[in-house]
Rosetta silent file (secondary structure, phi, psi, omega in degrees, C-alpha in Angstrom):
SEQUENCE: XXXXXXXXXXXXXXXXXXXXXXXXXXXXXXXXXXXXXXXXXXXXXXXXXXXXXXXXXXXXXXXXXXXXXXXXXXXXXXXXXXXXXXXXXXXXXXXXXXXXXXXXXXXXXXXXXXXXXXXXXXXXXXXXXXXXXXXXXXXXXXXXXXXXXXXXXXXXXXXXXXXXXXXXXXXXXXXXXXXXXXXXXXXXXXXXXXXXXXXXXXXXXXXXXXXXXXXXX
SCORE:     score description
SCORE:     0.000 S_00000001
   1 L     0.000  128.573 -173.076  162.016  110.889  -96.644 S_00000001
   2 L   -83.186  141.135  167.054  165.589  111.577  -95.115 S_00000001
   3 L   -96.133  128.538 -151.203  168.107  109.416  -96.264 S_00000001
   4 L   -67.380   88.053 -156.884  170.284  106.600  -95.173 S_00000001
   5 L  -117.938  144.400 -160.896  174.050  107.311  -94.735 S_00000001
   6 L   -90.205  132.701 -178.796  176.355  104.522  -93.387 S_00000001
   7 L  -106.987  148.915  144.220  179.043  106.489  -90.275 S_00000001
   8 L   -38.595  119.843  123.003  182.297  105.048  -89.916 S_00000001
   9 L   -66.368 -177.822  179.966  183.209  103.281  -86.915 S_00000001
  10 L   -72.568  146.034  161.244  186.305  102.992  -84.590 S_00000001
  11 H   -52.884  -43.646 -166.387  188.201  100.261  -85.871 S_00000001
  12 H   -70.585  -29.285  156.930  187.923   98.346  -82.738 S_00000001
  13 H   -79.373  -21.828 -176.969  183.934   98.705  -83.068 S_00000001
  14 H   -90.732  -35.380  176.420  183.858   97.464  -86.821 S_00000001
  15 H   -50.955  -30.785 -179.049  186.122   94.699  -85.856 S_00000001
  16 H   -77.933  -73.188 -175.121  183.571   93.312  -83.094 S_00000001
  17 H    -2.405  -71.367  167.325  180.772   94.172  -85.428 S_00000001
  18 H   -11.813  -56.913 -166.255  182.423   91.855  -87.723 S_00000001
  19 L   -53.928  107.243 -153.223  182.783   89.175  -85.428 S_00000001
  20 E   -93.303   95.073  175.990  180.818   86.217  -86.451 S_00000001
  21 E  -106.148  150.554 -168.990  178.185   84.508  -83.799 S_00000001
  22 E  -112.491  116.790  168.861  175.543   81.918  -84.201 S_00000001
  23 L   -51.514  132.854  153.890  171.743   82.701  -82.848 S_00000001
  24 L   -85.532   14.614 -177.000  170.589   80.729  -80.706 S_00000001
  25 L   -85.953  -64.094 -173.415  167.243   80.940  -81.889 S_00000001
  26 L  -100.161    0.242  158.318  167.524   80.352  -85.945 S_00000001
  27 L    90.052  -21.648  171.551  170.758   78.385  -85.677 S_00000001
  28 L   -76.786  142.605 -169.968  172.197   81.270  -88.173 S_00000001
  29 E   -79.004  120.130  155.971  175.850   82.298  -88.169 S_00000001
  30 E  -145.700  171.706  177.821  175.788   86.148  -87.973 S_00000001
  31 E   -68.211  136.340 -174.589  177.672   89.263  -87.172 S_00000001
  32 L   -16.755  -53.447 -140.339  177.856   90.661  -83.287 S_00000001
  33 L   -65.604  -23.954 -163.689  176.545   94.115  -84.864 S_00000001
  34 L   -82.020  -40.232 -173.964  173.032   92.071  -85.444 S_00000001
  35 E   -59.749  133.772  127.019  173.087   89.939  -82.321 S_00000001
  36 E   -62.973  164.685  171.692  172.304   90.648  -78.451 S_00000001
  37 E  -105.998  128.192  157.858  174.735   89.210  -76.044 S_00000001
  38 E  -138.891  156.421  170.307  173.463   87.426  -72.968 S_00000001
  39 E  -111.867  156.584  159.240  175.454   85.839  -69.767 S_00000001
  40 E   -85.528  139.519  171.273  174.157   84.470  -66.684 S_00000001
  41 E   -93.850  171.222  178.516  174.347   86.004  -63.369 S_00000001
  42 L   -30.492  -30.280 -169.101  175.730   84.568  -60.366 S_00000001
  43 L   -82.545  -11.116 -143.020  171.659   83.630  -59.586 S_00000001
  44 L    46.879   40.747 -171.013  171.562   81.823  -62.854 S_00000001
  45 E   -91.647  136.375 -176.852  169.381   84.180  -64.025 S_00000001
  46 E  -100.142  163.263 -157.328  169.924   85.528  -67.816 S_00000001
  47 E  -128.230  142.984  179.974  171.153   89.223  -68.079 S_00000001
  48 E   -95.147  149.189 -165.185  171.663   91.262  -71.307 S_00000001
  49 L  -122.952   80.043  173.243  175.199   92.194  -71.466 S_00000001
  50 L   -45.593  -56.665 -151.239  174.651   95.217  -74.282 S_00000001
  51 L   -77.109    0.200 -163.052  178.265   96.706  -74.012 S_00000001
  52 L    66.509   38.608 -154.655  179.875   92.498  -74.441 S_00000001
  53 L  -131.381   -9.310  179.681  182.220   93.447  -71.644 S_00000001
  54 L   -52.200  145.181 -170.360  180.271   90.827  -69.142 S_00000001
  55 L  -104.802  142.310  177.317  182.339   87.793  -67.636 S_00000001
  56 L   109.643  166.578 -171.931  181.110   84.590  -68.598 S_00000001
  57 L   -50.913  150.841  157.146  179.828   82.146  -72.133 S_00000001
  58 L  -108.945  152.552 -175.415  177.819   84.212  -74.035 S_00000001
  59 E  -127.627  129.553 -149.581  174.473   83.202  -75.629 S_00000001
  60 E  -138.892  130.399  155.358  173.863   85.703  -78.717 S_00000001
  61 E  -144.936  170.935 -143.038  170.165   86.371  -80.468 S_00000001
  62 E   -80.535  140.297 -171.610  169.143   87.806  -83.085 S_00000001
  63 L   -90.060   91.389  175.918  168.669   91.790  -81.722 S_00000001
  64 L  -144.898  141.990 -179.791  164.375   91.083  -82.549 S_00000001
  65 H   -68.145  -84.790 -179.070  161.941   91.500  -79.862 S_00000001
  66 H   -20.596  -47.468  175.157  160.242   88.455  -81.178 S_00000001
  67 H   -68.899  -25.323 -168.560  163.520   86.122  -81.452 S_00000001
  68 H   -68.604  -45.962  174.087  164.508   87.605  -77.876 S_00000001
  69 H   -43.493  -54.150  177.172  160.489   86.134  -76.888 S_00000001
  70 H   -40.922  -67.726 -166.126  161.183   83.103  -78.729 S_00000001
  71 H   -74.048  -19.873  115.166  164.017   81.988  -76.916 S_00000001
  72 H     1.341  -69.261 -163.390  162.263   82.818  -73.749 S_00000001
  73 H   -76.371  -12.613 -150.032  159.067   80.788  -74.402 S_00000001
  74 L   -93.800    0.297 -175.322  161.188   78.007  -76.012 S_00000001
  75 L    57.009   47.952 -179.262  163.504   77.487  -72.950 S_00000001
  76 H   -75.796  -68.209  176.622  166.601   78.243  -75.675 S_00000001
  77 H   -35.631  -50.598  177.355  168.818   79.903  -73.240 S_00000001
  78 H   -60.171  -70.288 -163.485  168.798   76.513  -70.797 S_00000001
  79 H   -38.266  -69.490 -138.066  169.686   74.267  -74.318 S_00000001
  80 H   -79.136   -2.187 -176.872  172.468   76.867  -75.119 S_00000001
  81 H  -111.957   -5.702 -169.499  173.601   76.994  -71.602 S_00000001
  82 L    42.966   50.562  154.558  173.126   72.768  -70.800 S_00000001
  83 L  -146.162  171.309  149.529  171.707   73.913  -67.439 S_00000001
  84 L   -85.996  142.919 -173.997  168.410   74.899  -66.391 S_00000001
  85 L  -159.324  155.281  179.792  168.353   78.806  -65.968 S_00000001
  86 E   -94.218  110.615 -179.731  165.906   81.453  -65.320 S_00000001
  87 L  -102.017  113.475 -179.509  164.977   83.936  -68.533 S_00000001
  88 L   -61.217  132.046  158.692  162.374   86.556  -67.230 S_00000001
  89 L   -17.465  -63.914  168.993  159.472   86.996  -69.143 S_00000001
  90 L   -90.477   51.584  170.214  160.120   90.593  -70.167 S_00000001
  91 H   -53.642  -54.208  166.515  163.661   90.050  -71.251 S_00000001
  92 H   -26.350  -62.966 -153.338  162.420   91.690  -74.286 S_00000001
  93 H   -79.690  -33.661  176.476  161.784   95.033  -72.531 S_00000001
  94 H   -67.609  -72.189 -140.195  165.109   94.518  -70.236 S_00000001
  95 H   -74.293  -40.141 -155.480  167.071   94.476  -73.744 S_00000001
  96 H   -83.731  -25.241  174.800  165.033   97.984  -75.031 S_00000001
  97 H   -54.158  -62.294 -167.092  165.038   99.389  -71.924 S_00000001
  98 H   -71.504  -10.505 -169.123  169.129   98.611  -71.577 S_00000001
  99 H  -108.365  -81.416 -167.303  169.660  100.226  -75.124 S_00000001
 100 H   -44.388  -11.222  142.340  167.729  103.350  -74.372 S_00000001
 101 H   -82.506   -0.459  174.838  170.592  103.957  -71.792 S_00000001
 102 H  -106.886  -41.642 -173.668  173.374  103.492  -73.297 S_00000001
 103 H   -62.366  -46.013 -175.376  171.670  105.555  -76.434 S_00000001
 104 H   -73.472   -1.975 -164.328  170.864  108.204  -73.977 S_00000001
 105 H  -108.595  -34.958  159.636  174.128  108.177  -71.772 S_00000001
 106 H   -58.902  -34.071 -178.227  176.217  108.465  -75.168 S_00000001
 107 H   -82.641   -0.660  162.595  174.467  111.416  -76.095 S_00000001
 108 H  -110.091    9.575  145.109  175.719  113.113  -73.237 S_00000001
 109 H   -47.738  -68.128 -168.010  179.183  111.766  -73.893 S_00000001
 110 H   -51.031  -39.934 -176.573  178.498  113.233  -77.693 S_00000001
 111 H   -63.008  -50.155 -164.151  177.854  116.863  -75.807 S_00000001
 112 H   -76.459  -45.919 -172.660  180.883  117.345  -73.665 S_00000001
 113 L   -49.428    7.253 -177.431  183.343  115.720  -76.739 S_00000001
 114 L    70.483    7.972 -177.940  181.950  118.578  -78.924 S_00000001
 115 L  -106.497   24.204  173.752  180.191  115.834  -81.183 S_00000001
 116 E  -135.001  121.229  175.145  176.583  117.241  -80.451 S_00000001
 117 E   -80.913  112.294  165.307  174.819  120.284  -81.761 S_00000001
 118 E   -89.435  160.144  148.761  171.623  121.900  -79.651 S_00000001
 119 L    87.969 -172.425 -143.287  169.248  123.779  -80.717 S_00000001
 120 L  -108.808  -71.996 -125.141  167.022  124.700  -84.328 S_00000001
 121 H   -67.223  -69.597 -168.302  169.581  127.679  -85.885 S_00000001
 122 H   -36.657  -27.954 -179.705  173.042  125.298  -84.715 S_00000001
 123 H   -75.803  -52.395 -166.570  170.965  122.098  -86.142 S_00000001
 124 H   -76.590  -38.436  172.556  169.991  123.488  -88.884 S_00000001
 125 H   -50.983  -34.330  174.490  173.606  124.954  -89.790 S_00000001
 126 H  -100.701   10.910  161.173  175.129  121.459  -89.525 S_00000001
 127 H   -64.838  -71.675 -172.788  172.149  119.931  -91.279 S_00000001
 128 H   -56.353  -46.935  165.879  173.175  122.284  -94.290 S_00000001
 129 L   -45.189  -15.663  176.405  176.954  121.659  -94.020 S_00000001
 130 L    60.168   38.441 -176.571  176.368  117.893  -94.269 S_00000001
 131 L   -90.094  -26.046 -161.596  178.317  117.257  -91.147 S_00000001
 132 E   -74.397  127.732 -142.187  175.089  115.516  -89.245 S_00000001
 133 E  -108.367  -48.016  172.806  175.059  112.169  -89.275 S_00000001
 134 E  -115.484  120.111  160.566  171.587  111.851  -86.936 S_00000001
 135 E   -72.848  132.178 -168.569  168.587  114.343  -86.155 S_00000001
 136 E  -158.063  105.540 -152.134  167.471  113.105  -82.975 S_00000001
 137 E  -119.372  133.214 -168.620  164.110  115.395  -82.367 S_00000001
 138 L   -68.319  165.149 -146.758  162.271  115.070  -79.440 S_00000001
 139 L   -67.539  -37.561 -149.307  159.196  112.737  -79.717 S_00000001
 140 L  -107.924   -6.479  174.873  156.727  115.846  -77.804 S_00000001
 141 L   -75.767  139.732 -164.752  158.130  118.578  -79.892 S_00000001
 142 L   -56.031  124.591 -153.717  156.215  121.357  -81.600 S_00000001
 143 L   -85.744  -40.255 -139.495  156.192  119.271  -85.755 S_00000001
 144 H   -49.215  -38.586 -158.188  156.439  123.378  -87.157 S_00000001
 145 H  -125.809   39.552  128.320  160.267  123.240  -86.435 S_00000001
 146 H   -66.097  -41.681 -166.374  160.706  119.645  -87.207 S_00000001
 147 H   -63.803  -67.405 -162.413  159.275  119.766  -90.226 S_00000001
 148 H   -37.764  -37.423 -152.755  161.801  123.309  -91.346 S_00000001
 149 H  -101.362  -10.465  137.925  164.405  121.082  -90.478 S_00000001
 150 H   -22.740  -64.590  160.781  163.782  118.160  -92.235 S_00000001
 151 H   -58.712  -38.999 -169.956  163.403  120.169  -95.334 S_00000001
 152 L   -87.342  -20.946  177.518  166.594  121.297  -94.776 S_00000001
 153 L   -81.032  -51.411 -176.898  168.122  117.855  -93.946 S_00000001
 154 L   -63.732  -19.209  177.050  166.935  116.500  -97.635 S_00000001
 155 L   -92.144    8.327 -161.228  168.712  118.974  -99.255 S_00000001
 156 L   -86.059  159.763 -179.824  172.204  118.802  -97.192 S_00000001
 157 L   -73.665  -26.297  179.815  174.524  116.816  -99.260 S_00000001
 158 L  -108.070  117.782  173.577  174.892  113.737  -96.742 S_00000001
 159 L  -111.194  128.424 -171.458  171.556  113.826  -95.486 S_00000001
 160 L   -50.157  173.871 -179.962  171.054  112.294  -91.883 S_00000001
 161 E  -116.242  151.367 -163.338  168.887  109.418  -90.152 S_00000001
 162 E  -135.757  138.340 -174.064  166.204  110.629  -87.953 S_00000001
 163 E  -105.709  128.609  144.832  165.677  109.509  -83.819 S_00000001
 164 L  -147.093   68.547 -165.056  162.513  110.134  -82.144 S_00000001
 165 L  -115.901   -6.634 -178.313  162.388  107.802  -79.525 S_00000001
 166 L   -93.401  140.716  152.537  163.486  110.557  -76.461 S_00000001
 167 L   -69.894  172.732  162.506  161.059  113.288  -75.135 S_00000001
 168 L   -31.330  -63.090  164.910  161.959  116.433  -74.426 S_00000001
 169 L   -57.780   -9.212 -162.573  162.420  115.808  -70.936 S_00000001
 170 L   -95.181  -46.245 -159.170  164.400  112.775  -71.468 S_00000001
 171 L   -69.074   -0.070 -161.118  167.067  114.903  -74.027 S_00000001
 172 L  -120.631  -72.441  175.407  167.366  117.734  -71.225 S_00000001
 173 L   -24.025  -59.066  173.349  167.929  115.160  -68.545 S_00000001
 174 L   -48.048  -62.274 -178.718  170.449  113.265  -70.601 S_00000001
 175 L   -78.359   -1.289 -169.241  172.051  116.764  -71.331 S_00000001
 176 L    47.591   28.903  176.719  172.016  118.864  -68.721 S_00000001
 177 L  -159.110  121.292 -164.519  170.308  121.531  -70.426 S_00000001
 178 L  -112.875  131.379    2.675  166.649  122.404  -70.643 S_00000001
 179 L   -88.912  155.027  156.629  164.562  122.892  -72.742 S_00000001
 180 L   -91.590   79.834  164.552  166.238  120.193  -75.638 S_00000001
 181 L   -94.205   -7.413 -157.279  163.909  119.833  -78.875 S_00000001
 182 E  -143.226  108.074 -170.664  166.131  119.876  -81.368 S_00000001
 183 E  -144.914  134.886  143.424  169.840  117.974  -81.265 S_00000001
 184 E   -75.075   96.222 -172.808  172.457  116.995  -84.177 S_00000001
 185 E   -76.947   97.208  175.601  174.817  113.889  -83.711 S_00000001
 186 E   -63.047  153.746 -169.483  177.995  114.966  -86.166 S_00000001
 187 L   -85.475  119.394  158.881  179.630  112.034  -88.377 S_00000001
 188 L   169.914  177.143 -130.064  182.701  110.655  -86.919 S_00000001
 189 H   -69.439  -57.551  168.529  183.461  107.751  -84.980 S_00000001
 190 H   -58.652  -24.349  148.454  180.920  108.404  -81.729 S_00000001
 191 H   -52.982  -45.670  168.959  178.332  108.394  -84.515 S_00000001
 192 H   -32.397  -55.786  150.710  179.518  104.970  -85.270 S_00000001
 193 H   -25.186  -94.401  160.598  178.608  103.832  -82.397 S_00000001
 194 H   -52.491  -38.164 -172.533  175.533  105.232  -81.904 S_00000001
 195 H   -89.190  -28.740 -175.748  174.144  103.928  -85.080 S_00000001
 196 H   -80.051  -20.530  135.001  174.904  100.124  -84.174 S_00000001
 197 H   -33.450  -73.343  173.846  173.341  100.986  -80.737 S_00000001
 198 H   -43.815  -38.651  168.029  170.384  102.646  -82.496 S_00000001
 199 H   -78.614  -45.049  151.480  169.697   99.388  -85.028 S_00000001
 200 H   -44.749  -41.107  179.586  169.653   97.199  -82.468 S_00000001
 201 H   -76.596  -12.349  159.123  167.018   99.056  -81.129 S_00000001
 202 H   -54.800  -42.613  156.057  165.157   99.212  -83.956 S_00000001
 203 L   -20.772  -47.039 -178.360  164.868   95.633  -83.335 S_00000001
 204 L  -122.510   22.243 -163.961  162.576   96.166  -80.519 S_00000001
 205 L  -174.655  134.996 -163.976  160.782   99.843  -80.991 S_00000001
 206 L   -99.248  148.987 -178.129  160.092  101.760  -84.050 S_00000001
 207 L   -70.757  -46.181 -159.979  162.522  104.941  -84.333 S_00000001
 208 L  -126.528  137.675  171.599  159.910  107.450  -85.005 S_00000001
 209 L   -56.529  135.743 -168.866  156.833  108.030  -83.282 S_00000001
 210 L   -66.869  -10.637  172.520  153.577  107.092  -85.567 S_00000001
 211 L   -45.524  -40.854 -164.232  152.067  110.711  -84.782 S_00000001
 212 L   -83.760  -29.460  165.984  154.697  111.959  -87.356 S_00000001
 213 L    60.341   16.625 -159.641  153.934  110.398  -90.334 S_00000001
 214 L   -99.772    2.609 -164.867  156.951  111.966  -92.331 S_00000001
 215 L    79.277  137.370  174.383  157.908  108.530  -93.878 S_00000001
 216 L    -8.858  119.244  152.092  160.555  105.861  -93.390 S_00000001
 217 L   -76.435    0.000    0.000  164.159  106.392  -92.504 S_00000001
């Protein structure tokens, strides 16, 4: 089992994190980092506004498929907005959907800034060095040189959290470089990021496919 290491963020990301919002679902006061954001559009229609940068009230739930359903079937969004408004059925899928772009559009931000590592021998060298903050191993990839590098991840002194929610095709798309099975996210600030992007999404998709079987992150 790989272990669980907390990255720094930018100040200006732990300060929102921070920021203290109430779900409109369970009525509990919690932090941003936990929360979705949603606004209305112009249509009244509700929209998920992942980055918070969206004009307009925000209505914040807990980042859970289920609470995002909830407040769906329960007409929540109309109470919190004192209008009638339309929340699409698959809202749900719109928030996992809207996270798997921003996770994939950062990692190819993380490439050109020099804060991503390709490939098994470069993975495994910052695996050992304990620079890697995230393994993030394609879903469709051959286990033989998952596994080595795994092994090699439990022994590194920080040892990383492990992504398998991209294919191959998706990490070589993302990247501009083909084929991609095997990519390292280094610890520093754009990890930061990336992991409160990544827990929300945990919310609505398990992190590792169940083919793998390697145990919990």
């Amino acid at each position: 089992m790989l272990g669980v290491i907390h990255i720094a963020a930018s100040p200006r990301t732990l300060a929102e994190a921070a920021r203290a919002r109430k779900d409109i679902v369970s009525g509990e006061v919690m932090e941003e980092a936990r929360l979705i954001r949603f606004v209305l559009s112009p249509d009244g229609a509700v929209t998920p506004d992942l980055g918070r940068k969206l004009p307009g009230r925000g209505m914040w739930v807990e980042a859970k498929r289920e609470a995002v359903d909830m407040a769906v079937k329960r007409g929540l969004f109309s109470r919190a907005a004192k209008a009638k408004v339309t929340a699409p059925p698959d809202l749900a899928d719109q928030v996992e959907h809207g996270l798997m772009r921003r996770l994939s559009a950062t990692l190819g931000l993380a490439r050109r800034s020099g804060d991503l590592t390709l490939g098994f021998e470069k993975a495994a060298s910052a695996l050992e060095s304990g620079r890697a903050a995230w393994m993030v191993e394609a879903a469709d990839g051959a286990p033989d040189g998952r596994r080595k590098l795994m092994n090699i991840a439990k022994r590194a002194p920080k040892p990383p959290r492990l992504l398998g929610v991209f294919t191959a095709a998706d990490l070589s798309l993302a990247l501009g470089v083909e084929p991609v099975v095997h990519c390292v996210f280094l610890a520093g600030r754009g990890a930061g990021s990336w992991t409160l992007d990544v827990e929300r999404l945990s919310g609505f998709r398990p992190l590792l496919p169940e083919s793998w079987r390697e145990g919990p992150v």
